[in-house]
N, C-alpha and C positions, 0 to 999 in steps of 0.2 A: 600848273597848266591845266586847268581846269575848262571843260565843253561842255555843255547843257545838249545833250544829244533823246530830249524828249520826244518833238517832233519828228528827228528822224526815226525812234525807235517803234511810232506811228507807221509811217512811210513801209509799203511793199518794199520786199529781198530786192538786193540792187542797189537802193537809191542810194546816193553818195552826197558827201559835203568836204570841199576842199579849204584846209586856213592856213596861213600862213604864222611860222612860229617866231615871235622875236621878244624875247622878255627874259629876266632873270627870275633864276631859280634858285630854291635852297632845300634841301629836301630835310625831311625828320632829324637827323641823325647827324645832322653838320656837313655834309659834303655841300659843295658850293659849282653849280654847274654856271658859268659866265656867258650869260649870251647867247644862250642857244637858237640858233638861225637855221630853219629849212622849211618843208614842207608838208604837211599831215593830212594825209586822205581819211575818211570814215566812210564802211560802206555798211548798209543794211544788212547781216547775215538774217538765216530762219532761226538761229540763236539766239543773236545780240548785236554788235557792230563788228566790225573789222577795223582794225586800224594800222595803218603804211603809214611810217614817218620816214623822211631821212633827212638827218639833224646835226648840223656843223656846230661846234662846241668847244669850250674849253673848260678844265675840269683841276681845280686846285688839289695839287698833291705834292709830296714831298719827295725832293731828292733821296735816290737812296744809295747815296756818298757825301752828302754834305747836311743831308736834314733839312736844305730850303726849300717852303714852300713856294711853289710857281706853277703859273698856268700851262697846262699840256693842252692839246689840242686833240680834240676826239671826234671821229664819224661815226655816226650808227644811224643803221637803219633800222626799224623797228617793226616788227610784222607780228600780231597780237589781236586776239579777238576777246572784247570784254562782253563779260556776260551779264544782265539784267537779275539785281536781286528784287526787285517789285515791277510787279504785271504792271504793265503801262495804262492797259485801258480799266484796271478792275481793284487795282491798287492792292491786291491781297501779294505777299511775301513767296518769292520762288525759291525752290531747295536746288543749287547747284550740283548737278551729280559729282559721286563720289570721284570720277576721273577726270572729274572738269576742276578739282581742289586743286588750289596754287596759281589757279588762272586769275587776271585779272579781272578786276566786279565793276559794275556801273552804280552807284549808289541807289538810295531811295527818292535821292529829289531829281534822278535821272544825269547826274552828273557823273562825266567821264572826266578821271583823273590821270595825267600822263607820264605826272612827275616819277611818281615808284619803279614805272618800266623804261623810262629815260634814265634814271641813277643806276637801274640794273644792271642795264644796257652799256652804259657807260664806263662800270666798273668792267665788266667783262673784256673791254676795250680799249683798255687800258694794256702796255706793258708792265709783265713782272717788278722789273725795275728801275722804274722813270729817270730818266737823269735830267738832270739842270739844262746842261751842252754835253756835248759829246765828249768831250775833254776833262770833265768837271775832274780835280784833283780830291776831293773828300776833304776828311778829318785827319789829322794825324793822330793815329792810334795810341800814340803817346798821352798828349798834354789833352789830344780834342779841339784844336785850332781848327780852325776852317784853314786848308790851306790853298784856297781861292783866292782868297786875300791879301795874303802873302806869307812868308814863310817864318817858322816856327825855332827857337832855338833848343830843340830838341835833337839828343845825336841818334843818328841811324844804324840802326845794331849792324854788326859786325856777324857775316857767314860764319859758322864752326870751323876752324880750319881742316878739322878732317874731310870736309866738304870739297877741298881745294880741287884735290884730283877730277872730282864731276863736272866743277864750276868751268874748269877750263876747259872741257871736253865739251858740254855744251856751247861754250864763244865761238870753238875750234868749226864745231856742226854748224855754227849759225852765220860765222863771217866767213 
């Protein structure tokens, strides 16, 4: 998701440009963002631009009970200010300060790139550990069936019987 934000890097603090986001994504690394739908502000800072997204999405990831991949559904909003590494009107190379490192950068042909802080954003947005459905049954630890599917003829171990005393005590607490 790429913006050519030359002219406005032109434009007095302030001036703004609103677009609308709807296209597919795929970022460096194989993450696969599907669809990303919302709305992206860019405003003039005395730095560089500002930019406000907020971005409806789905984001392929993996069950982690069964191992399928499927689409999760992710919001983020995005609030990031890219900074200019070539003077716009003199074209000579700008040094980002040392506490502005890790920030986002506008390139040299003045193009703002979205994708990096959208897969950030995204990951961070994500839960720990995605499931399929709520319900999702996993693998059997056994054999490694999906037992989504259906089930496995694999047998289900057997408590320690010295366990027995606790095992009932607990049913006793619960029912």
């Amino acid at each position: 998701m790429h913006y050519n934000v030359a002219r406005l890097l032109k434009e007095p603090v302030g001036s703004t440009r609103t677009y609308g986001i709807s296209e597919s994504v795929h970022a460096d690394d194989g993450d696969a963002f599907i669809f990303p739908q919302g709305q992206l502000s860019l405003m003039r800072t005395d730095k560089g631009v500002w930019v406000e997204a907020k971005v409806v999405m789905k984001v392929l990831v993996s069950c982690s009970r069964c191992l399928k991949i499927f689409p999760y559904p992710v919001n983020v909003v995005i609030q990031e200010e890219y900074l200019p590494t070539v003077d716009i009107n003199t074209g000579q190379s700008l040094h980002v300060p040392e506490r502005e490192e890790g920030s986002f950068t506008i390139d040299q042909r003045h193009i703002l790139d979205l994708t990096e802080a959208l897969r950030q954003y995204a990951i961070t947005n994500q839960p720990m550990k995605p499931l399929c459905y709520q319900d999702c049954l996993g693998l059997c630890h056994i054999c490694g069936a999906d037992r989504n599917s259906g089930s496995c003829s694999c047998e289900e171990e057997t408590a320690d019987p010295r366990w027995a005393t606790l095992l009932k005590l607990k049913e006793h607490s619960i029912g």
